[in-house]
N, C-alpha and C positions, 0 to 999 in steps of 0.2 A: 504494500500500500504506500509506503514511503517511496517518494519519488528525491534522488540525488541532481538538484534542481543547480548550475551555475552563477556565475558572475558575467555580468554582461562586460563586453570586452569594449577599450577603447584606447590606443596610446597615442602618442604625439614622436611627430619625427625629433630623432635629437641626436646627437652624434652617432649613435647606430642606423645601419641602412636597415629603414622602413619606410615602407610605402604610405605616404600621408595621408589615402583614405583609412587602411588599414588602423593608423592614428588615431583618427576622428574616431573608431566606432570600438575602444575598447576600455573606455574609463565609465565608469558606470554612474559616477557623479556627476557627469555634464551632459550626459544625455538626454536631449533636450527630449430545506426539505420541509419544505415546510412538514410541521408535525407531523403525525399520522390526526385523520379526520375522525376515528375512532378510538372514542376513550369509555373505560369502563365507569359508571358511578356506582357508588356501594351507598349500603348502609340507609336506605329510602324505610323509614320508621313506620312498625302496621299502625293502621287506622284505627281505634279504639273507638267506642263512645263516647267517652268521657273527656277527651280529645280531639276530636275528629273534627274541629273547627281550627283550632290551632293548626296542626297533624294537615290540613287539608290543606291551607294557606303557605305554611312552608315547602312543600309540594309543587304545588304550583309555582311560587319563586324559584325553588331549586329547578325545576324544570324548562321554566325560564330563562335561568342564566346559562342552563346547560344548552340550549338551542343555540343562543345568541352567542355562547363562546364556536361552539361548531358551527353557526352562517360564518361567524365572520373567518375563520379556518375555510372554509368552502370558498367563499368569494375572494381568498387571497389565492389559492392554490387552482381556483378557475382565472382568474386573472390571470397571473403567470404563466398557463397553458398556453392562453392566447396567443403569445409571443410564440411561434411557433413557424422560422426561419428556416428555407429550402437549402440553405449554404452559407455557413459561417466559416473564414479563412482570417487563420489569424499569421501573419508577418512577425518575424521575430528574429534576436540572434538567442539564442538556449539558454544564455546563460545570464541576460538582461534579465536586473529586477523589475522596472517597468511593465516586462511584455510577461512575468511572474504575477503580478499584481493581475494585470488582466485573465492571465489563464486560471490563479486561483477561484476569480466572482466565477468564470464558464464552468470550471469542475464544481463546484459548489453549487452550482442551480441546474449543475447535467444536459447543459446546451452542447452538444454534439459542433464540435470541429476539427476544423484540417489546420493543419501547420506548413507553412512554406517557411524554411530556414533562408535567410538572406547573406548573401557570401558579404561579408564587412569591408571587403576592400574594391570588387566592381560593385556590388549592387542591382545588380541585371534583376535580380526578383522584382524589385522595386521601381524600375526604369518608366513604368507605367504611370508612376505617381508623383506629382509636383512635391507632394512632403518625401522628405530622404531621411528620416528618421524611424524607428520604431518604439513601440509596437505600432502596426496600424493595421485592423481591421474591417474587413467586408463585410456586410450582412445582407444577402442578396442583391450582392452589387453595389450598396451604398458604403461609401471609404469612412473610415470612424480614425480619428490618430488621437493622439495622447492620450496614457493609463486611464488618467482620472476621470477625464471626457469621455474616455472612452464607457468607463462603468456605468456612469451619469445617465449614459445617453441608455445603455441594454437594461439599466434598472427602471429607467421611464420608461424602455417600450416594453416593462413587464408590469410594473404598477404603474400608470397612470392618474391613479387616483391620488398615489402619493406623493407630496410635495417637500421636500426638503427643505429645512432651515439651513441660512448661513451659518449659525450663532450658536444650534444646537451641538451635544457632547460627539456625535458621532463624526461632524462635519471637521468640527476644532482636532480632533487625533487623524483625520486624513489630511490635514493640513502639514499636522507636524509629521508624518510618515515623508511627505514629498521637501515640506523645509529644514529640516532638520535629522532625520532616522539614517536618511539613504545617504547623506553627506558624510558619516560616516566609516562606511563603507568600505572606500578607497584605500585610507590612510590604515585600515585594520588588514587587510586582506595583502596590502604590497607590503605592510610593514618594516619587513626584513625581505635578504634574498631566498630567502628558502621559501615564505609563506609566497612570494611573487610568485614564483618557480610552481608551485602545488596550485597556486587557480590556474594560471598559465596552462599547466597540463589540462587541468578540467576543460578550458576556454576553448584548446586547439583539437581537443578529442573530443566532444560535440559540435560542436560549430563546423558550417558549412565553408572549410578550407581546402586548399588544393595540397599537396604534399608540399611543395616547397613552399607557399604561405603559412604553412602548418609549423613548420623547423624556424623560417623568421618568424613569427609572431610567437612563440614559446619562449624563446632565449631574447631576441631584441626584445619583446616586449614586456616580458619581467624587469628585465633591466631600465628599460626606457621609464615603466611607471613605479620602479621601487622610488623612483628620482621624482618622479610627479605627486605621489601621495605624502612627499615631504610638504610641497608647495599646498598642495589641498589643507595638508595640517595649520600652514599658516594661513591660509585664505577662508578657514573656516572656524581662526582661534581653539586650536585642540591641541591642548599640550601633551597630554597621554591619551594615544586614542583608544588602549583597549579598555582604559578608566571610563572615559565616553563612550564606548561601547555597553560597556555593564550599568552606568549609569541612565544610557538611555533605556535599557531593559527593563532595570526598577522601578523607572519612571512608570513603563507599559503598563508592568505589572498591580503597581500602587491603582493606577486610572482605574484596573478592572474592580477594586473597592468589593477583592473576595467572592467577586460574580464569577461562572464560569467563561463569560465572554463580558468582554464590553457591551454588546449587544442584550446581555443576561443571560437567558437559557438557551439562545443560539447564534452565531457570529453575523454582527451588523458588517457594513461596508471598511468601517474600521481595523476591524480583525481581519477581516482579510486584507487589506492592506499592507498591514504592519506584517502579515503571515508571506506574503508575497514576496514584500520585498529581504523578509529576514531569512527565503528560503534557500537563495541561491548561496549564503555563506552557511547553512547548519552544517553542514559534515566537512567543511573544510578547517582548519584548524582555528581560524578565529568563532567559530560559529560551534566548536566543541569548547571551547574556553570560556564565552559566551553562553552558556547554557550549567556546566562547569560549577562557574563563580558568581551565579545571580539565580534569582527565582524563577523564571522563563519558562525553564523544558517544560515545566507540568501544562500551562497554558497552548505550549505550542505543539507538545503531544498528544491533546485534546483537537487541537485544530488538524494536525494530522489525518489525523481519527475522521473529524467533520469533513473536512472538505473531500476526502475520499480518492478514489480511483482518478486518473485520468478521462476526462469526456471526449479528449481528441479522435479524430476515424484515425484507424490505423490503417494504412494504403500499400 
């Protein structure tokens, strides 16, 4: 069920020979159920005589609340059906948190798609489209780009009914996922050579590389961004980033206030955000460290769990 999810790749040309697109597309900092409808009730008290007024009337409320909890279960999970798309293609490179974030909301609500991996240094996948960034998504032909827009837009054409506040607690933790969570990232994962070296390898063994783009982009590009997530460190004020890393974890954790989601009893757009983008570092050594030396794993083993299988077609 655990999927070993990457780091989206991006380095910059610098005294090792790499190809400047290849640059651009490997820093991951600057890339621009419902329930079940069936619940049992217990415990419905006999009718007496002597009661049977009282006994009648509580009845009728319990019976009451027990409808109106199951319509309003019914008309979210008919809602949702609706949405109900001939071809979802999601653009990505494997190991982007961004294009992670999006593929978590798609397995989480079991919308069936396809994956086209995009080579990071032509681009040919993508030649079709004025954005040259990912993730960007189709949904019968209509182009969807950025993570969060992108969520925005597939949670409207599932609920429509519902409207989002700016201001509310779900909207403020997907804020800080994209200005602040993902910023860390960089400076955690190139920290050292060795740690460069070990995403590097995940980066160039999923990702849509050619053999010799595979050997440069492993070796120059560990190299090139152990040197960039210095600068990320000072461009984003972070003195110790695996300190900032644990500490933005606590934070997560504190926000859920004992819940087992942010959401409560099952994960809002928040959790999975935060779960998206923390997926592509769990199994590499910042993201064992990270789980480690803070409270985390238990919330994100649960989200594991929830979000489930892969929904991608496999082709």
């Amino acid at each position: 069920m655990r999927r070993f999810t990457g780091l989206a790749a991006r380095t910059i040309s610098s005294s090792v020979a790499i190809h400047p697109r290849l640059a651009q597309s490997m820093a991951i900092t600057t890339i621009s159920s419902s329930e079940p409808i069936t619940r049992r009730f217990g415990g419905v008290p006999e009718i007496s005589s002597p009661s049977f007024s009282g006994g009648f009337a509580g009845i009728v409320f319990f019976s009451a609340a027990a409808a109106s909890s199951l319509g309003q279960e019914v008309h979210a999970k008919e809602m949702a059906h609706k949405f109900n798309p001939k071809e979802v293609v999601l653009y990505q490179y494997e190991a982007c948190p961004f294009c992670n974030k999006v593929k978590a909301f798609l397995d989480f609500n079991e919308i069936p798609y396809k994956i086209v991996e995009v080579n990071p240094i032509s681009k040919k996948e993508i030649k079709w489209s004025d954005y040259k960034k990912v993730p960007i998504l189709t949904v019968d032909g209509e182009q969807m780009v950025d993570s969060s827009a992108i969520i925005d837009g597939l949670f409207q054409k599932m609920h429509p009914e519902i409207s989002k506040s700016e201001d509310d607690e779900e909207t403020k933790w997907r804020k800080w996922v994209d200005n602040h969570l993902v910023h860390l990232l960089s400076p955690n994962i190139y920290r050292n050579t060795s740690e460069a070296l070990e995403s590097f390898d995940y980066i160039t063994t999923h990702g849509n590389f050619s053999f010799t783009e595979r050997l440069v982009a492993k070796y120059a590009g560990a190299t090139a961004m152990y040197f960039v997530s210095k600068k990320l460190k000072k461009k984003y004020n972070i003195t110790d980033e695996r300190a900032a890393l644990y500490d933005a974890a606590e934070t997560w954790v504190d926000a859920l206030k004992e819940r087992p989601y942010l959401g409560g009893s099952k994960p809002n757009l928040a959790d999975l955000a935060v779960f998206g983008v923390l997926r592509p570092i769990r199994y590499l050594r910042s993201g064992k460290d990270m789980v480690d030396n803070t409270r985390i794993g238990e919330w994100y083993s649960r989200m594991e769990n929830t979000v489930g299988e892969p929904s991608r077609i496999k082709e």
